[in-house]
Legacy VTK file of the C-alpha trace (Angstrom):
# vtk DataFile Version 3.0
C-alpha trace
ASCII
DATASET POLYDATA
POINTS 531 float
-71.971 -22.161 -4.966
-70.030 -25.104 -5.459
-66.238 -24.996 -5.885
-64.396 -27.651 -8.405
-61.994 -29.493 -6.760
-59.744 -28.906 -9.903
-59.520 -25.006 -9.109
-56.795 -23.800 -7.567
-56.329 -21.548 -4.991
-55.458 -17.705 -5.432
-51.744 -17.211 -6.182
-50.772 -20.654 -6.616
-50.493 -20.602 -10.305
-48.173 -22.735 -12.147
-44.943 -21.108 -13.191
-45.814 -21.431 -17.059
-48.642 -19.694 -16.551
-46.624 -16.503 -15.241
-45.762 -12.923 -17.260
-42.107 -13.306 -18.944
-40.173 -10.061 -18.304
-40.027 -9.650 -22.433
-43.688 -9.894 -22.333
-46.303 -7.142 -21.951
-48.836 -8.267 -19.947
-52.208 -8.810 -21.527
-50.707 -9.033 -24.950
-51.361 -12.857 -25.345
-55.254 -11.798 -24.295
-56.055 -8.568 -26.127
-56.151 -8.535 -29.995
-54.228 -5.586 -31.256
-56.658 -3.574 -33.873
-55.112 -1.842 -36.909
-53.013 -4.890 -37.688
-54.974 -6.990 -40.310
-53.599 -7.733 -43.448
-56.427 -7.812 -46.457
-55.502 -9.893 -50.020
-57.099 -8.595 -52.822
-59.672 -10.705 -54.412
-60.018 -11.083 -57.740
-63.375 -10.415 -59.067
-65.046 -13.358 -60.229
-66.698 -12.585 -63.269
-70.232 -15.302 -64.168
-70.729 -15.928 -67.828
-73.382 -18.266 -68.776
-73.108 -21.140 -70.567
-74.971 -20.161 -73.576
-72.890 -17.261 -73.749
-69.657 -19.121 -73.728
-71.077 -21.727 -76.330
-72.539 -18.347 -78.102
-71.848 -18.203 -82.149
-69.045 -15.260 -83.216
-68.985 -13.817 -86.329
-66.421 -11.159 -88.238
-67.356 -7.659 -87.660
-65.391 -6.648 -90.723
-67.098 -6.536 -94.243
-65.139 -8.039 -97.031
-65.386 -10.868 -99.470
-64.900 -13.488 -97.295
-67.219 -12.568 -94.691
-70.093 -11.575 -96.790
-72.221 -14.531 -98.626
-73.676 -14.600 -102.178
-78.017 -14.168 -101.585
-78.272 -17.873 -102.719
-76.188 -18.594 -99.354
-79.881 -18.554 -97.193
-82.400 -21.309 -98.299
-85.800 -21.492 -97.454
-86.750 -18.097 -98.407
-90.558 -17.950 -100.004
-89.611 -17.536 -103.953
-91.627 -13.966 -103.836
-89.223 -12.789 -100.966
-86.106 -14.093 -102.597
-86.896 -11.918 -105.951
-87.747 -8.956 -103.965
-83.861 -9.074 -101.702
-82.137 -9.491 -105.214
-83.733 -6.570 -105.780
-82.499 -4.360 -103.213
-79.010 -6.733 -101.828
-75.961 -7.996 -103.704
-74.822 -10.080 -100.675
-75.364 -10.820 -97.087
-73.787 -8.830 -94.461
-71.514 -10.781 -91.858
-74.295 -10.608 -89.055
-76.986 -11.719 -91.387
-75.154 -14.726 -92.815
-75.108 -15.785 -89.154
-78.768 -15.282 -87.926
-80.625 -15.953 -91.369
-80.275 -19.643 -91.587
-81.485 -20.299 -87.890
-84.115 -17.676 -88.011
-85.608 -19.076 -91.884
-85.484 -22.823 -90.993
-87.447 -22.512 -88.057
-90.526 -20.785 -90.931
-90.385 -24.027 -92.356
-91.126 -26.936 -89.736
-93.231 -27.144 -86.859
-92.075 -27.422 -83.525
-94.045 -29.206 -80.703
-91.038 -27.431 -78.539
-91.156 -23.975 -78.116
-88.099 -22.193 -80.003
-85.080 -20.690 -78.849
-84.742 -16.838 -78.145
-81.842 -15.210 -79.677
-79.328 -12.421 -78.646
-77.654 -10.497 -81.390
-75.012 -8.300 -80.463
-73.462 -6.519 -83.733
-71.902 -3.195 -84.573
-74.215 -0.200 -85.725
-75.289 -0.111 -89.313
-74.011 -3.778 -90.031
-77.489 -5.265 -91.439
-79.229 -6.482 -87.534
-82.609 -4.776 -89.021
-82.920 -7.242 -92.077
-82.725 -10.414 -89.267
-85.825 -10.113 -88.281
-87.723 -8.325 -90.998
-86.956 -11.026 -93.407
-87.878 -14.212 -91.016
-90.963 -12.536 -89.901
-92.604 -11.767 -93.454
-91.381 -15.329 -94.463
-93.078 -16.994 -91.634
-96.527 -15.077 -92.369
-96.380 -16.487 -96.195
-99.211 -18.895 -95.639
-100.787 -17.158 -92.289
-104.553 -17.792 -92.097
-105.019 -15.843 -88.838
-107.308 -13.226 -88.459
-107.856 -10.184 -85.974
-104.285 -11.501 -83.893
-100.776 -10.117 -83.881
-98.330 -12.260 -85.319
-95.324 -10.332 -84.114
-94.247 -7.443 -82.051
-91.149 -5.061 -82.417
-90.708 -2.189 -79.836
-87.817 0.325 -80.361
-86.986 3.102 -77.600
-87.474 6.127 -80.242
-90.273 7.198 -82.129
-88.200 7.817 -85.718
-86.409 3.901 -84.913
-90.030 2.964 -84.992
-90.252 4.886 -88.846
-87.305 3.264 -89.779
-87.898 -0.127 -89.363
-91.437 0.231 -90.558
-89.841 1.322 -93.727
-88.003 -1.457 -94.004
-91.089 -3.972 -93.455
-92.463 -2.186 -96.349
-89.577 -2.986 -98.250
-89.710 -6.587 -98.637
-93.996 -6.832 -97.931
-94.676 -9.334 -100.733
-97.795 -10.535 -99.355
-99.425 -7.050 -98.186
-99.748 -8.093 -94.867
-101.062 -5.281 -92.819
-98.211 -3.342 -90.636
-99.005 -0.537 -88.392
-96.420 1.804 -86.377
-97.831 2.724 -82.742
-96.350 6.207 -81.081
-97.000 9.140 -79.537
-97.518 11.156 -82.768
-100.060 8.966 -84.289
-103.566 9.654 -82.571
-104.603 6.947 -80.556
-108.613 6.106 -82.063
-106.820 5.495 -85.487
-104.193 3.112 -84.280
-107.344 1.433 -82.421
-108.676 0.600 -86.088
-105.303 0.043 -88.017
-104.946 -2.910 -85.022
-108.305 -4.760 -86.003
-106.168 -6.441 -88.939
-103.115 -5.868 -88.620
-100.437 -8.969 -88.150
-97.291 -6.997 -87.531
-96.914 -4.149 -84.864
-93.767 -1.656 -84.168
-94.318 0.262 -81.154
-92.537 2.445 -78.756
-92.885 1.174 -75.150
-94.964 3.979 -73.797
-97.617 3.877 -76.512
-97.474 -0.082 -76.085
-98.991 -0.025 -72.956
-101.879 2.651 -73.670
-102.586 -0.348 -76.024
-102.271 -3.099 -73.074
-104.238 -1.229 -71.047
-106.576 0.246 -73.303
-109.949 -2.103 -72.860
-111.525 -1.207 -75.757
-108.131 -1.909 -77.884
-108.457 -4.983 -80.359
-105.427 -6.308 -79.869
-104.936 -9.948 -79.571
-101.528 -11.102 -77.925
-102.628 -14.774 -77.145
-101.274 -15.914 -80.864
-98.119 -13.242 -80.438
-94.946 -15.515 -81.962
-92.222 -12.868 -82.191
-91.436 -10.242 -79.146
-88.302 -8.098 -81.096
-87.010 -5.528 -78.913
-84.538 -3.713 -80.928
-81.675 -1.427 -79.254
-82.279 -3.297 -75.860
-79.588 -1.914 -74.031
-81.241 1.370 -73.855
-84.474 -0.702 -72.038
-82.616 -3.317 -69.982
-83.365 -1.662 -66.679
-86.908 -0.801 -67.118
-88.198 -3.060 -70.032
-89.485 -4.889 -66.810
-91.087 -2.838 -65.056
-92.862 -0.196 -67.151
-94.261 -3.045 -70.065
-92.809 -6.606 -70.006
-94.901 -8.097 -67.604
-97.819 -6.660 -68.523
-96.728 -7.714 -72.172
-95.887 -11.191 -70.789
-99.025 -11.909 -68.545
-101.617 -10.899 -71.805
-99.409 -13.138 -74.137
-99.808 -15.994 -71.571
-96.506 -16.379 -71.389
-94.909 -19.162 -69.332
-91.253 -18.588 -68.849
-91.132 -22.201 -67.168
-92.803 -25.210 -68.455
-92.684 -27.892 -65.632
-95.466 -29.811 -66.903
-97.037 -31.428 -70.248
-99.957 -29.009 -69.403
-97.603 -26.047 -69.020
-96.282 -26.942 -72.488
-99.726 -27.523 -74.333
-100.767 -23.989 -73.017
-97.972 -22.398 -73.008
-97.398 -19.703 -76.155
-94.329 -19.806 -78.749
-93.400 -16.744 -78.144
-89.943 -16.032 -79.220
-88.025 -13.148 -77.744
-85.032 -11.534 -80.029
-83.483 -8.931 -78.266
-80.325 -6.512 -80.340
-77.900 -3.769 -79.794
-74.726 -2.727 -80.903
-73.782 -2.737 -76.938
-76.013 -5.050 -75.267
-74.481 -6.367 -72.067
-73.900 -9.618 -71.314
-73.731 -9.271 -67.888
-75.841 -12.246 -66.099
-77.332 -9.619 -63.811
-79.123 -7.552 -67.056
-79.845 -10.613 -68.850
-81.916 -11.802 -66.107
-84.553 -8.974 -66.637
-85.627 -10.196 -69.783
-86.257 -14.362 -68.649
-84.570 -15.645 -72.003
-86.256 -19.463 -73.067
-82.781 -21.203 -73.502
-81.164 -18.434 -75.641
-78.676 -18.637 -78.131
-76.247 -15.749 -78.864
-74.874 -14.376 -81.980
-71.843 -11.795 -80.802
-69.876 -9.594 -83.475
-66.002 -10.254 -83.290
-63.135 -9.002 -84.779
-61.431 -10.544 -87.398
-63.528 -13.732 -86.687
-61.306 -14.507 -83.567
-62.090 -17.500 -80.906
-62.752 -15.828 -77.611
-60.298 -17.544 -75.267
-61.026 -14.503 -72.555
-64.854 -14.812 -71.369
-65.029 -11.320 -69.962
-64.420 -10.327 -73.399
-67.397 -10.943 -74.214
-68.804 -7.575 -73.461
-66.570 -5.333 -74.989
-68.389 -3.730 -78.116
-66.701 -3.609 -82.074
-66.274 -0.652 -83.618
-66.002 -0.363 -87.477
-62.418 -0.759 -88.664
-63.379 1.692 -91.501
-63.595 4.719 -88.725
-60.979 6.773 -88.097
-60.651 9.249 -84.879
-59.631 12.880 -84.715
-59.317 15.031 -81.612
-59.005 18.951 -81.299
-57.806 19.792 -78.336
-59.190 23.600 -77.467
-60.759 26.294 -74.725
-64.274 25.761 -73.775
-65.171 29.513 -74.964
-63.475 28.424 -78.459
-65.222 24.720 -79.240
-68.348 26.723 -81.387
-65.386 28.648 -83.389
-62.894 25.374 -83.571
-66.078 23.201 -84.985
-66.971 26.323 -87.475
-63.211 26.171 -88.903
-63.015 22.507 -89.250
-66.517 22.623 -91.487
-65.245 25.293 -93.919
-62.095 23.689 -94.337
-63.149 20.475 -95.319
-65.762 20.940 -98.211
-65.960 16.914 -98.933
-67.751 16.767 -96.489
-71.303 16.520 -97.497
-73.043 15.414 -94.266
-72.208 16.588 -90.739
-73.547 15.217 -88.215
-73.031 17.237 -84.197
-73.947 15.671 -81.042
-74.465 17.479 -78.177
-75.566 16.515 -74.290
-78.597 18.798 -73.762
-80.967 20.793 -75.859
-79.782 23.961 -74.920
-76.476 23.290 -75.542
-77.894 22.311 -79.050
-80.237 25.368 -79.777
-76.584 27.491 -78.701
-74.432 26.057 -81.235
-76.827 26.422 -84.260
-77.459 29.826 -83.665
-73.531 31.008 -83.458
-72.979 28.267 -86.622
-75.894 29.702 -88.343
-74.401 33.721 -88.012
-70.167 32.206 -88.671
-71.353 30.402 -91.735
-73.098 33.715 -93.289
-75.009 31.325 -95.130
-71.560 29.371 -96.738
-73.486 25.893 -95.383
-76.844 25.078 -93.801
-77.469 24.509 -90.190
-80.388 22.944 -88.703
-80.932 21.167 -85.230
-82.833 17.910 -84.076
-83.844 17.957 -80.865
-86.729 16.169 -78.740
-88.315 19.721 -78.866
-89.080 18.333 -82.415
-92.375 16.377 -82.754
-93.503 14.126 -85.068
-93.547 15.290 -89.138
-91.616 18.596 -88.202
-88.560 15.930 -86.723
-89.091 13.679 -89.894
-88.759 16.918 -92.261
-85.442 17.963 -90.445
-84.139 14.309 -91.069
-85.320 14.231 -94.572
-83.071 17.615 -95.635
-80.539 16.015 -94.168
-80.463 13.002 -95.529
-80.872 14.360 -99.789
-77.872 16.577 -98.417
-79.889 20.114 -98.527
-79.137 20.343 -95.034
-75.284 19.960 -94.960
-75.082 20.489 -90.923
-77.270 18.837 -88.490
-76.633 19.330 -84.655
-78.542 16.674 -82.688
-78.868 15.712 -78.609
-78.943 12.458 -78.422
-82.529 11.495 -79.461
-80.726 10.665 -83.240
-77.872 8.712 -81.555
-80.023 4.805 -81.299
-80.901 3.085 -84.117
-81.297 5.729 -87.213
-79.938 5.132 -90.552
-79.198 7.982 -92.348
-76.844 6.690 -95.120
-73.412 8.284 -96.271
-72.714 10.487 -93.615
-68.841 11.713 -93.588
-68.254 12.923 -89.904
-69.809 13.161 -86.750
-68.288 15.562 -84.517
-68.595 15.256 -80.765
-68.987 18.575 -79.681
-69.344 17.598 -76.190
-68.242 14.396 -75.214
-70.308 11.454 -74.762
-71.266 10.328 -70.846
-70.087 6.963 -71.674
-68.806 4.163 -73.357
-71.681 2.867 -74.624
-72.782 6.389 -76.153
-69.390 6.769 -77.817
-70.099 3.456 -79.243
-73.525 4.567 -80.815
-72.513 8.553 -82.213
-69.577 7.242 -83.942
-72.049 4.360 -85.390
-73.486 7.141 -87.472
-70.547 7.113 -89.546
-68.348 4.101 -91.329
-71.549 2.299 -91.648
-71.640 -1.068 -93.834
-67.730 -0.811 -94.845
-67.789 2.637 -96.021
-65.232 4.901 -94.841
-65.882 7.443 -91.609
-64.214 10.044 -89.100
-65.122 11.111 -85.704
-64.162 14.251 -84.785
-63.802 15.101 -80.896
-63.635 18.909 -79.572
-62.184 18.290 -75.911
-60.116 20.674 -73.457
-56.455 19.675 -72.244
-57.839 18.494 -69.048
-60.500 16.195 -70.771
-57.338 14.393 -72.898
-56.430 11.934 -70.471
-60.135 10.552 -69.658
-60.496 10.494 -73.578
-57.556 7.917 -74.446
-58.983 6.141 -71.280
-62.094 5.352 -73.306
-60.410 5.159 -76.574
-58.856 1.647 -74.280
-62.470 0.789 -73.169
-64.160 0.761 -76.689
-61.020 -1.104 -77.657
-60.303 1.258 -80.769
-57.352 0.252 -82.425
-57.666 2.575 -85.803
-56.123 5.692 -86.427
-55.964 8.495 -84.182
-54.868 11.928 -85.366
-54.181 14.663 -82.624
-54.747 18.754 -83.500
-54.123 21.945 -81.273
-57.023 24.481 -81.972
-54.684 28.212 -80.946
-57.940 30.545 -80.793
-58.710 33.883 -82.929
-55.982 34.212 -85.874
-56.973 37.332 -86.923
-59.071 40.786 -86.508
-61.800 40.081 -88.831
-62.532 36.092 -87.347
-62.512 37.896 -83.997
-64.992 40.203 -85.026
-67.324 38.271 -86.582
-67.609 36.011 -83.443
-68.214 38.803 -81.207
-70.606 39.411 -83.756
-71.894 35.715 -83.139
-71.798 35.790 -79.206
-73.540 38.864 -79.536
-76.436 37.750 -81.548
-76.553 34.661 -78.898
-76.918 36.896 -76.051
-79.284 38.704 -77.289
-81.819 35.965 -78.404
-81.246 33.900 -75.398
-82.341 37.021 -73.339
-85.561 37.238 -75.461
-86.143 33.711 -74.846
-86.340 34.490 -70.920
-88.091 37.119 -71.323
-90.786 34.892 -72.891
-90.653 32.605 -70.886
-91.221 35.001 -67.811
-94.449 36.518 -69.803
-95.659 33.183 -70.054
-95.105 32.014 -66.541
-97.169 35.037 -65.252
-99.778 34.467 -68.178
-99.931 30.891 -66.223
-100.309 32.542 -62.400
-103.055 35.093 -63.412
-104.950 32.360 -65.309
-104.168 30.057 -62.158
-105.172 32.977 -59.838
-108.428 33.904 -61.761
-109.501 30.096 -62.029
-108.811 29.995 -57.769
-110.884 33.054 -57.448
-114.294 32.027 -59.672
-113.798 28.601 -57.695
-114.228 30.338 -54.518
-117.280 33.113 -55.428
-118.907 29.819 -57.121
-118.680 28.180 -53.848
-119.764 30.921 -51.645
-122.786 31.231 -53.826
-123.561 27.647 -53.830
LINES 1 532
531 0 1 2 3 4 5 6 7 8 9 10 11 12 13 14 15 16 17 18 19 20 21 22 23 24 25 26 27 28 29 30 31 32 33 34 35 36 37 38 39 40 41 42 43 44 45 46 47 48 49 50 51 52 53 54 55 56 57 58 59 60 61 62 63 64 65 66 67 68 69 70 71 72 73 74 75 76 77 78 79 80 81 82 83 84 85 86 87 88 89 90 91 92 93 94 95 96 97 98 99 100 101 102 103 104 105 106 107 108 109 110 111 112 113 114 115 116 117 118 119 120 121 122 123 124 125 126 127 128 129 130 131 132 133 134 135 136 137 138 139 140 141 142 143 144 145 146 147 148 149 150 151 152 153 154 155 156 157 158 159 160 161 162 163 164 165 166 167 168 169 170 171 172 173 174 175 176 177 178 179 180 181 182 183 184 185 186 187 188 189 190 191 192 193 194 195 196 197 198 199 200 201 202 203 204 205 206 207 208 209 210 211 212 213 214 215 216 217 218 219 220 221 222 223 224 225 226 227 228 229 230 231 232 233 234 235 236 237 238 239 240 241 242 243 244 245 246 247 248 249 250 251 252 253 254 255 256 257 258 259 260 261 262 263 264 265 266 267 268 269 270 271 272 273 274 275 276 277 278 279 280 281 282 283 284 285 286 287 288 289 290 291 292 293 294 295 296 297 298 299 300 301 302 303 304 305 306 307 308 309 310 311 312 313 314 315 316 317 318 319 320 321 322 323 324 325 326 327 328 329 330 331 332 333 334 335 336 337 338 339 340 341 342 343 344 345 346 347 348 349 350 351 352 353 354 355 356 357 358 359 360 361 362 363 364 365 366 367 368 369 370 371 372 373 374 375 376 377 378 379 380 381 382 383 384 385 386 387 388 389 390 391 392 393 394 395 396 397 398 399 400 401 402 403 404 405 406 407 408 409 410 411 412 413 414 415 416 417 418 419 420 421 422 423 424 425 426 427 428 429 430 431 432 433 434 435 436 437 438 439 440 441 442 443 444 445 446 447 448 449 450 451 452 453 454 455 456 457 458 459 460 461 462 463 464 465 466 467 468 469 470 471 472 473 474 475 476 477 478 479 480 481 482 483 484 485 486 487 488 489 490 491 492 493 494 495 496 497 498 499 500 501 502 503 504 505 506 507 508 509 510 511 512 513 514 515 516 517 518 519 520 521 522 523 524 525 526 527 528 529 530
């Protein structure tokens, strides 16, 4: 091995190069661990461009924000006659939409148009956005056996509403036909041969997609309206957009003149009262330069981008809490109901179905028939859920205690209160059970039933929802005297009872379900053995 010439001989270092005596030796070699020092980043927070540049609009309904029904022009005369009819003005998120939506009826594009994002409080009018464009832009429609347009909704009585309201303002009779799971499926097959409008739920959407003896045309699809599309952002994707997309011959990116002369104008309009506006869920949908339409209050200018996503809640609402036991919240939400006999419609939410079937049993023995209960539940299929709704809504049924199911998109007008029996899993849920109430300017309360320890979290999302109406605060003490104790013993009683009953059905039927299983193993085997 060669030796530099430059190297110097053991020991006969330089005297810079030696230890101090204050210094450790190794210390100048060795990196001490433990000692790093870590700044806090601030979180950088994307917005895109068309949301910055995105139109705002008053959440509050008053004069100024509302517009006379002349306000919109290029309505087909038929159409305009039947909205005087049924409207005296324009709601705030419809005097924003309207216009860009009706114009585009009227001319013809070579360019394919713009999808929209509307993000507006519940119950402020998003429904009538898209109803009214679509039945205007099929005035003078020619086109046989092919959809024209395309609304899915998460919920099977969403999909009942809106048809309701296409039926509404159908001037021209154009053929509209509701696709979910309580319809049967050869019927829908011959309701699609003409029909030009389609509101579907997204798992009977794609028994249509993949159905190959279904009629459906998507090649000519114009409109793709997914209403309440925060509730599908995560799995529109997956479980039916593409397969929507790729029979639609839909080309997200036109890079050439032939891309654009094949390419379909469809136009996706997505809506929600709390649709995020985050660029990672807005990316799942592949929006054609959108344009957004975002619900403000007091018609502010947005100088803060990330608040952009919080949601508007009616300034009409107004928020009561009772803070009580666990073991008391079915007596505390009893109380409140016979104390307040203005209200007419009552609307509970619970978390599970259980939890539901619970509390309208004990309400149904502490009201000794004073007021009627009745639940809503997904255990509820098709016209017996529709019956429930429809008691409720002429006000025969005075109480209605609901999981969640009723909480997206239904309109059930002039309800007083919606109490939160238990309290909602987030934000976004709070958002959408208090949108029962205060709906279109009318007046609301939310009541809350929450436990000491559950007080803190509450005003924590009381900040998140941004709610800045009034708040009133109550103390719920328990049993006040011998006969209210009584008769919910009484109560608890009746519950015990009926819930064991339900077991012990439910054990009968699970060994109905093993002998037939057994038996069925059995004759499979003697079959074989004599084959």
């Amino acid at each position: 091995m060669e030796i530099d010439k430059n190297d110097e001989e053991p020991g006969t270092s330089d005297s810079h190069d030696e230890v101090s005596e204050d210094e450790k030796p190794g210390e100048h070699i060795y990196k001490v661990l433990g000692h790093d020092t870590f700044v806090n980043l601030k979180k950088i927070h994307v917005v895109p461009t068309w949301v910055k540049q995105g139109e705002t609009f008053t959440s509050e309904l008053n004069e100024e924000s509302c517009a006379e029904l002349d306000f919109v022009k290029g309505l087909h005369p038929l159409i305009a006659h039947r909205v005087k009819e049924h409207l005296k003005q324009w709601y705030p998120v419809q005097r924003a939409v309207l216009p860009h939506l009706i114009s585009a009826t009227n001319v013809c594009s070579i360019f394919p148009p713009r999808d929209l994002v509307i993000s507006s409080p519940t119950g402020s009018g998003k429904t009538l956005c898209y109803v009214i464009p679509i039945l205007n832009a099929l005035r003078e429609c020619t086109m046989m056996n092919c959809l024209f347009a395309l609304i899915v909704a998460p919920v099977q009585n969403l999909v009942d509403q809106i048809e309701k309201e296409f039926k509404k303002y159908n001037v021209f009779n154009i053929h509209i036909v509701s696709l979910c799971g309580s319809h049967d499926l050869n019927a829908e097959r011959q309701q699609l041969e003409s029909a030009s409008i389609a509101i579907a739920t997204p798992g009977r959407l794609m028994e249509h997609i993949i159905d190959l003896d279904s009629p459906i045309d998507f090649t000519h699809l114009r409109y793709l309206v997914v209403d309440e599309a925060d509730r599908m952002s995560h799995t529109a994707r997956i479980e039916w957009l593409d397969d929507l997309e790729a029979v639609a011959n839909y080309n997200h990116n036109c890079t050439t003149i032939d891309d654009l002369y094949n390419a379909t104008f469809l136009q996706k309009i997505l809506l929600s009262a709390t649709l995020s506006l985050d660029v990672e869920d807005l990316h799942e949908w592949r929006l054609r330069y959108p344009r957004l339409f975002k619900a403000v209050k007091n018609d502010v200018v947005i100088e803060n981008e990330s608040n952009l996503n919080n949601v508007i809640i009616p300034s009409s609402l107004r928020i009561e809490y009772i803070i009580c036991d666990s073991k008391f919240k079915p007596l505390a939400t009893h109380e409140r109901i016979e104390s307040r006999e203005s209200w007419k419609k009552i609307l509970i939410f619970v978390n599970s179905k259980m939890a539901s079937y619970r509390l309208a049993l004990l309400l149904k023995v502490l009201s000794a028939g004073k007021y009627q209960v009745e639940e809503l539940s997904s255990n509820l299929f098709g016209n017996r859920r529709q019956k429930v709704l429809a008691r409720f809504r002429k006000g025969t049924t005075r109480v209605l205690i609901s999981s969640d199911v009723l909480s997206r998109g239904i309109d059930v007008e002039d309800i007083d209160v919606v109490i939160n029996y238990d309290k909602p899993l987030n934000e976004r849920l709070f958002v959408h059970r208090v949108g029962r109430t205060a709906r279109r300017g009318k007046k609301g309360k939310a009541v809350f039933l929450i436990t000491a320890k559950e007080k803190k979290d509450f005003q924590t999302t009381l900040e998140k929802v941004a709610f800045t109406g009034k708040i009133k605060e109550r103390n719920f003490e328990g049993v006040k005297d011998a006969e209210t104790e009584e008769l919910y013993g009484q109560a608890l009683a009746k519950l015990k009872e009926a819930l064991q009953t339900q077991k012990a059905v439910f054990l009968c039927s699970m060994k109905f379900k093993m002998i037939i299983s057994d038996n069925f193993c059995f004759a499979t085997l003697f079959l074989r053995k004599k084959l």
